[in-house]
N, C-alpha and C positions, 0 to 999 in steps of 0.2 A: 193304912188310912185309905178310906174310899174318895174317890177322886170324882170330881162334878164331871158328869157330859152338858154339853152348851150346844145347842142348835139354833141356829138363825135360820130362821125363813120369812123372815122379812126386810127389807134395805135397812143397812147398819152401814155405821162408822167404826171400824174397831183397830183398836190403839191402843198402845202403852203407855201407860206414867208411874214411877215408883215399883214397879215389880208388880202393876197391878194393869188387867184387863180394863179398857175404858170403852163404854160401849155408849153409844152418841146416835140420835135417830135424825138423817138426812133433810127430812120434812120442817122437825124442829130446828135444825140448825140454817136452814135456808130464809126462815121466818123471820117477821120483825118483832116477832117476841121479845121480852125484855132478858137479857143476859142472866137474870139471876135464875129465871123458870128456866131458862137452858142446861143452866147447872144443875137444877134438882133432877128434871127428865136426862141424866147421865149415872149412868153405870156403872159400879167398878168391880172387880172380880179378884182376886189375889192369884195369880197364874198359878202359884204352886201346888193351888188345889183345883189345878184341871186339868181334866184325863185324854177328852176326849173334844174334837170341835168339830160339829158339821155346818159345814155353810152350802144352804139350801132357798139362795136368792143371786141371781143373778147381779142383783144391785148390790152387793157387799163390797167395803173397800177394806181392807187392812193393812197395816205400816209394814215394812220389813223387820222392823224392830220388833214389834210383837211378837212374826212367824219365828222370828229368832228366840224368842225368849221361849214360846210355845216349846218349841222344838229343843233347846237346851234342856226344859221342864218334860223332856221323854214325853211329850202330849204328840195321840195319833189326831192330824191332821184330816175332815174326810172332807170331800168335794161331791155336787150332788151335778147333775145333769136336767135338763128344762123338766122333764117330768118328775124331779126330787127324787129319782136314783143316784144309790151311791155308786161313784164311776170313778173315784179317785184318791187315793192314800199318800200321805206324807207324812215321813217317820223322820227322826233324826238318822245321822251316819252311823252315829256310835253313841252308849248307853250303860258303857260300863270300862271301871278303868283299867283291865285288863283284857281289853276287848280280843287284842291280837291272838294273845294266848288261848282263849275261847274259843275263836274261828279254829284257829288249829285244831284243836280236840276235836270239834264238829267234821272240819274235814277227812279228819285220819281218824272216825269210828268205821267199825269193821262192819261191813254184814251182815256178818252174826247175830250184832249186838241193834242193829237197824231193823234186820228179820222179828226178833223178841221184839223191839219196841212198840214195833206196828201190831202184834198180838196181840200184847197189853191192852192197846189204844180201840182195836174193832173188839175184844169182846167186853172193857165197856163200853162202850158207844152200845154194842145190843144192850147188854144189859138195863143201859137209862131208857133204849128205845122201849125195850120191856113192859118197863115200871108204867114209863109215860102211856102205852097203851091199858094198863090196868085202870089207870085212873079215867081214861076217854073211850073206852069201849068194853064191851061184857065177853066181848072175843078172848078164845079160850089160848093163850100165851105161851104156853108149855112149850109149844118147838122154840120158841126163841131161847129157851134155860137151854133144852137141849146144843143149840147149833155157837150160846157162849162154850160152852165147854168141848165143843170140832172144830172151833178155832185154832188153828195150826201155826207155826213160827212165820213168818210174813205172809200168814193168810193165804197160803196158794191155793187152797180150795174158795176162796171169793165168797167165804160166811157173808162178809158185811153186804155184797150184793145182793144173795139170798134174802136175808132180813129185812134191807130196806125196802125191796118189791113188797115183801110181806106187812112191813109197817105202816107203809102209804095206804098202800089196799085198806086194811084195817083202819087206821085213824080217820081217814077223810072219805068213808064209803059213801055217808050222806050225799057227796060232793057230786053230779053226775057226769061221767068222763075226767075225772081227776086223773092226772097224772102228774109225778115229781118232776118237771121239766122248769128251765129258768124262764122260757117263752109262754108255758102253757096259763091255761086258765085259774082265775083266783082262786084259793090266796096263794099261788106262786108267787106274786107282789108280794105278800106281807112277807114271806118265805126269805126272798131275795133282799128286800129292806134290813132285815132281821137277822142274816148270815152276814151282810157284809157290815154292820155294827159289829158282831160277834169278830169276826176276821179282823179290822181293824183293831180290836183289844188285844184279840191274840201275838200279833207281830206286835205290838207297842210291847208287850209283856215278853218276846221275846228277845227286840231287842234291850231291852233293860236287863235281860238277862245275860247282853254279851256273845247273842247267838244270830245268825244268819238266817233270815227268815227266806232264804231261797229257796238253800240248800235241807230236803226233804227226806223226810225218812222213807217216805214212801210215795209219794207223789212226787213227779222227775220230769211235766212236763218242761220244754225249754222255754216256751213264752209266758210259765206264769211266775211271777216275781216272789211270793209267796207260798210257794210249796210246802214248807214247815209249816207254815201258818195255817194250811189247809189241814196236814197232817193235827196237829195239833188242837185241832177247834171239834174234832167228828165227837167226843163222848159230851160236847156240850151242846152240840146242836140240839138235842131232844130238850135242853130247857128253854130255847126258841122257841120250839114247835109246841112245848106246854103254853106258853104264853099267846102265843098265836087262837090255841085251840078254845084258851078263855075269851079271847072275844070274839071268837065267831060264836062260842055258847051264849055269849051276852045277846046276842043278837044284831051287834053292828054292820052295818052295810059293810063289808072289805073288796067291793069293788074297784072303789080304787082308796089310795094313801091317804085319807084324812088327817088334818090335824090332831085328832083327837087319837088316831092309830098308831101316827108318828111318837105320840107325847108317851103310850105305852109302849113301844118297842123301844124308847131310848130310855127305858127302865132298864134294859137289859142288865149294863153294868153291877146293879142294883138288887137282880135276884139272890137270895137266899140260897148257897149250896151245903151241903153237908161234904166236907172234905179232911182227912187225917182222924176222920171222928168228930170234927167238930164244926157247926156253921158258920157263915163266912159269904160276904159277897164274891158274886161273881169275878169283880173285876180283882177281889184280891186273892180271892182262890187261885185266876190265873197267872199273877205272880209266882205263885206257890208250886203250880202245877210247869211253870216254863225251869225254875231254879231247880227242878228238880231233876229235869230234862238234861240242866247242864252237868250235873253229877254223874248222869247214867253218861254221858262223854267222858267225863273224867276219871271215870272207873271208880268212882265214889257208892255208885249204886247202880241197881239193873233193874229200876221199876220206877215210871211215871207215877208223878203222885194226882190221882183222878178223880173230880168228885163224882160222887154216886148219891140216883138217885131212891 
């Protein structure tokens, strides 16, 4: 089941009643409006069908009861920053009921088996980078077929480096002085917006699966909390960046985060992937693609399951 994303960005009241999200606007509630119109201008949302929360207002209050239930309901929590970046994730502790036994496995996979996985994982990600250039540019793609298939057991010849200098350059030529940077010029915003939605599904979908979104198969720095998460998001990124690439085709200003930018990046959940052979949202694909993750630990299997595009 596809699960609702909810973004606030504007002053809300948000509370629980019955196992359901109650959503209340401050202005109205402060008014001498009559009680029954307070009632109709009230919200209610059933938690169980929500995925994802970003709260992008300052003026937001919500109960602890809520975050509690949110959070019991595997719902990734995001938090934005005055300029509506996302700056901050809240996940539950635990997500499945053999959580301990999980960890273990995660922690006592071998090398070996961490070397393959990260293989698996950079030559799709070119792969989808591929495709996504066939559809945004007349740029002739062949060395990307080529450099999936010199993708080596933990990439120690750095293909995905290779590719992605060559996918930027390609995709965003129009753009002048484009570079991939989180600082650099637009649409690094939409870029940055758009990843850390992505990232946030990830670790919720990991941990629902029982697994440690720290510890990385191949990303190991020490300050970032979500190293798997990172690992695990690169073959989807490229349908970020397709989405991305359709609104600047639209012609929209993406100078800076509009409303209207925000309302289609938080489709992301929501794309259309082709995964096992068969389509499938995003957000449930990544269920599909973390469970699968946990097998290659348990010696179940030796191959992420990844949608392609």
């Amino acid at each position: 089941m596809i699960k609702r994303t909810l973004c606030f960005t504007n002053p809300a009241y948000l509370s629980m009643s019955n196992k359901q999200m109650v959503v209340r606007l401050p202005e109205v509630e402060k008014s001498d409006m009559p009680d029954s119109f307070k009632k109709e201008t009230t919200r209610t949302i059933p938690i169980e069908d929500i995925g994802v929360v970003v709260l992008d207002n300052r003026q937001i209050t919500l109960t602890h009861g809520l975050l509690e239930a949110l959070l019991e309901n595997n719902c990734a929590v995001i938090t934005c920053d005055s300029k509506g970046m996302p700056v901050g994730l809240l996940l539950p502790l635990y997500g499945n009921t053999t959580q301990n036994e999980r960890f273990r496995r995660q922690i006592d996979a071998s090398l070996p088996l961490k070397k393959q996985l990260w293989q698996q994982t950079v030559k799709t990600k070119i792969s989808n980078q591929a495709a996504i250039l066939s559809r945004h540019s007349t740029e002739n793609t062949r060395c990307m077929s080529i450099w999936v298939n010199e993708v080596k057991s933990g990439d120690t010849d750095n293909m995905e480096a290779r590719a992605a200098a060559f996918y930027w350059k390609v995709l965003l030529r129009d753009i002048p002085g484009f570079t991939r940077d989180k600082d650099g010029i637009p649409p690094n915003n939409l870029l940055n917006y758009g990843y850390a939605i992505l990232r946030a599904i990830v670790a919720r979908a990991l941990v629902c699966s029982g697994l440690l979104p720290t510890l990385g198969i191949h990303h190991h720095n020490r300050y970032n909390a979500y190293c798997l998460a990172d690992d695990i998001m690169e073959p989807y990124r490229p349908y970020v960046d397709d989405l991305i690439m359709k609104i600047i085709n639209d012609g929209i200003d993406y100078q800076e985060i509009t409303k209207e930018i925000k309302t289609r990046l938080l489709s992301i959940p929501t794309i259309e992937v082709n995964i096992a052979g068969k389509k499938s949202p995003l957000f449930v694909a990544m269920s599909q693609t973390t469970a699968s993750l946990y097998k290659c630990f348990a010696g179940e299997s030796r191959r992420i399951l990844y949608p392609e595009i």
